[in-house]
matplotlib code that plots the C-alpha trace (Angstrom):
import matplotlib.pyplot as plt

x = [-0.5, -0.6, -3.4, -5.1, -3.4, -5.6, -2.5, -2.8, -1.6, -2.1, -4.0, -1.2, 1.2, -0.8, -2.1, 1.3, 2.1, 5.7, 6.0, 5.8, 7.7, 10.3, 10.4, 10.4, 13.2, 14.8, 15.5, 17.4, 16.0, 18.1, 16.8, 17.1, 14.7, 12.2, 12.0, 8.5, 6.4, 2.8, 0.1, -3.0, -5.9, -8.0, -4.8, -2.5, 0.2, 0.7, 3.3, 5.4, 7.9, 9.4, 12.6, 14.0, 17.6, 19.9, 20.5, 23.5, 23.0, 21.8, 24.1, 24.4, 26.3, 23.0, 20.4, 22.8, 23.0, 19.6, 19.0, 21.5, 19.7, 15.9, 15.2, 12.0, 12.4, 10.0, 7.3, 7.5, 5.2, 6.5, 9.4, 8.8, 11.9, 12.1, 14.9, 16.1, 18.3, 19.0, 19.4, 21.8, 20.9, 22.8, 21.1, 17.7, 19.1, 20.3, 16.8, 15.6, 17.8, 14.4, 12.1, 9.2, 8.0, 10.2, 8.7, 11.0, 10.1, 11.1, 10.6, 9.5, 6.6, 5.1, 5.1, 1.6, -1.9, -2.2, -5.1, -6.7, -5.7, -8.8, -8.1, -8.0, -10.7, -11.9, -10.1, -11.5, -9.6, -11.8, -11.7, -11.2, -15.2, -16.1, -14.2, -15.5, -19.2, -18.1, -16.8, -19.5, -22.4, -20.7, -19.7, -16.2, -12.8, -10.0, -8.1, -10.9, -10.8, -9.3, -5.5, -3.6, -0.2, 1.9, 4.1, 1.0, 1.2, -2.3, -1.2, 2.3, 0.4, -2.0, 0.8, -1.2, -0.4, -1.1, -4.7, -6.1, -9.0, -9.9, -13.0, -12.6, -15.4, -15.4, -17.5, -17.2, -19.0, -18.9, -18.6, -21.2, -20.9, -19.1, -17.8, -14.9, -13.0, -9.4, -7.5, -3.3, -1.9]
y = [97.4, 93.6, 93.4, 95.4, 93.1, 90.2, 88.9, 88.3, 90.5, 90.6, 93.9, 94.6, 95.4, 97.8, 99.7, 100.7, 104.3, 105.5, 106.0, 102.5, 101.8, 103.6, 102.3, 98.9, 99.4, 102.7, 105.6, 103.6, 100.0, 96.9, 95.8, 92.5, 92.3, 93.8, 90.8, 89.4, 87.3, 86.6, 84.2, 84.9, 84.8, 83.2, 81.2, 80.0, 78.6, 82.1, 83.3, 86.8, 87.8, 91.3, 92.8, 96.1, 97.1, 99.2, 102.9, 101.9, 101.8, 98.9, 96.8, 92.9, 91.6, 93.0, 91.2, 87.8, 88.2, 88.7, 85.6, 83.3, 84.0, 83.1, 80.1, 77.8, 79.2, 77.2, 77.8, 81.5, 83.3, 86.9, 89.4, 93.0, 94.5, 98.4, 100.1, 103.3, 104.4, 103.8, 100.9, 99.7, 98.6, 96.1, 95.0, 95.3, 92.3, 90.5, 90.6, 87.9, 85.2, 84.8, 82.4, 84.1, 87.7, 90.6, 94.1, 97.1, 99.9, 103.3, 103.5, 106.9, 105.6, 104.0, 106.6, 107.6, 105.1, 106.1, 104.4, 106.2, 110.0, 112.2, 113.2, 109.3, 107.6, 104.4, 101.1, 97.5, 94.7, 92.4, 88.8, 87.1, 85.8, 89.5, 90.5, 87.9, 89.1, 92.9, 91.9, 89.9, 92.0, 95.2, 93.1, 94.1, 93.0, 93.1, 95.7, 97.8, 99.2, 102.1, 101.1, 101.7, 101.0, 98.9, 101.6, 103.4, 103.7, 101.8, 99.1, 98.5, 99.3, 96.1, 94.1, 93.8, 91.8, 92.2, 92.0, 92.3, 94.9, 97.4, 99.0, 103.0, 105.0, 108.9, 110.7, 114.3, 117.3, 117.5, 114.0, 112.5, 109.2, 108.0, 104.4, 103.3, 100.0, 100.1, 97.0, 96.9, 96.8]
z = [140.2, 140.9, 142.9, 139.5, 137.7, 139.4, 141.5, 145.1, 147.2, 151.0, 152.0, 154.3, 152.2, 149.8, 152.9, 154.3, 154.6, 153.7, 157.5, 158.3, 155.2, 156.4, 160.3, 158.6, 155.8, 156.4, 154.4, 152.2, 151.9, 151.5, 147.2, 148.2, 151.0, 148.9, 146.7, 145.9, 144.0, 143.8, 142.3, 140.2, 141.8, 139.2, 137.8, 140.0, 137.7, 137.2, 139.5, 139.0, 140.3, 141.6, 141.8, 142.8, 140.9, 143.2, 142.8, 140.1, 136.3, 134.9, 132.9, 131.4, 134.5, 136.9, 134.3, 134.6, 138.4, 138.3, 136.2, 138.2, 141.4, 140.3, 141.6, 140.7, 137.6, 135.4, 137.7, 136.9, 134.2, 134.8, 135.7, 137.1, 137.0, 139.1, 138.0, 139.8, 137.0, 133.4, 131.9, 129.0, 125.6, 126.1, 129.5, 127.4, 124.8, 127.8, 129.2, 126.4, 128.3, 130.2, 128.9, 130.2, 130.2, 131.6, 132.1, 133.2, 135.0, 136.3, 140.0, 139.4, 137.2, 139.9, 142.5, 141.2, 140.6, 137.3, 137.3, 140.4, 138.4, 138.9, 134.6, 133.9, 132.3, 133.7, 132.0, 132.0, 130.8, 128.5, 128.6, 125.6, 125.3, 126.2, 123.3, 120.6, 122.4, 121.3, 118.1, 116.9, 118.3, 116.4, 113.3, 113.4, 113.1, 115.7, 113.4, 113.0, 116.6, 117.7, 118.6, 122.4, 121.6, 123.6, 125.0, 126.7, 130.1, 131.0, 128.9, 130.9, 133.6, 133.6, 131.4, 128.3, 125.5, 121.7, 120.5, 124.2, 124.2, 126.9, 127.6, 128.3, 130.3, 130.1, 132.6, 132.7, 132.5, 128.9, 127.7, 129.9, 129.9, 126.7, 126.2, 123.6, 123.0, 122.4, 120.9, 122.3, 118.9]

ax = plt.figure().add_subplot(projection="3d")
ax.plot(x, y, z, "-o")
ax.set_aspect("equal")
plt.show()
């Protein structure tokens, strides 16, 4: 997911099986040795960072551990947080103590590529000139473009922000090849 995200990423660790996974970490891997962060390839003042919450629910005193322990904190521009269980409303307000931008997810969510799904269309993020090129060669206004709301699962996927636009490609047998824009509203 990073590495579509435009992150760096060392080939190494994406190409690990479970098997070597598992002769690394064990059936049941230490959370904290897990820990991550990477840059952006074309920006390198953007740095994320991931963490993996135990098998426990999720509650304020987790989120403030969490918070005590980041270090080089204003150096960070992101937070993936994999949760294994549920997480409390409460632990969801605590989560704006962060001055930069925390995402949570379900491990189970990213046992699957969504974006590699034979039933997926193809997704491109545009850049913000490709996206004044498309809305000036169309004559059109950010609102006028179809929505993708920011609680679809391509659009937590890539971590996409409001007013970002996405190019989507159908290919089937029917469609042929059939291009849209969508606009994260």
């Amino acid at each position: 997911m990073l590495k579509d995200r435009g992150y760096s990423v060392p080939s190494s660790e994406i190409e690990i099986s479970l098997s070597e996974f598992r002769a690394i970490h064990g059936h049941n891997p230490d959370v904290e040795r897990l820990r991550f962060s990477a840059t952006h390839q074309s920006n390198p003042s953007k740095r994320i960072l991931v963490i993996f919450c135990g098998p426990g629910v999720v509650k304020v005193n987790v989120i403030r551990n969490i918070a005590g322990q980041i270090v080089n904190r204003e150096t960070l521009t992101g937070l993936i947080l994999v949760v294994q269980n549920q997480i409390t409303a409460q632990a969801l307000k605590a989560v704006k103590i962060f001055s930069f931008k925390v995402e949570i997810f379900q491990i189970t969510d990213l046992l699957v590529n969504i974006t590699k799904h034979v039933l997926k269309p193809k997704h491109e993020v545009l850049t913000e000139q490709q996206k004044q090129s498309l809305l000036k060669k169309y004559s059109l206004e950010e609102k006028q473009l179809p929505r993708m709301l920011q609680t679809d699962a391509i659009t937590k996927y890539y971590g996409l922000e409001r007013g970002q636009v996405v190019k989507v490609t159908y290919n089937g047998e029917v469609t042929q090849l059939h291009v849209t824009y969508r606009c994260v509203w």
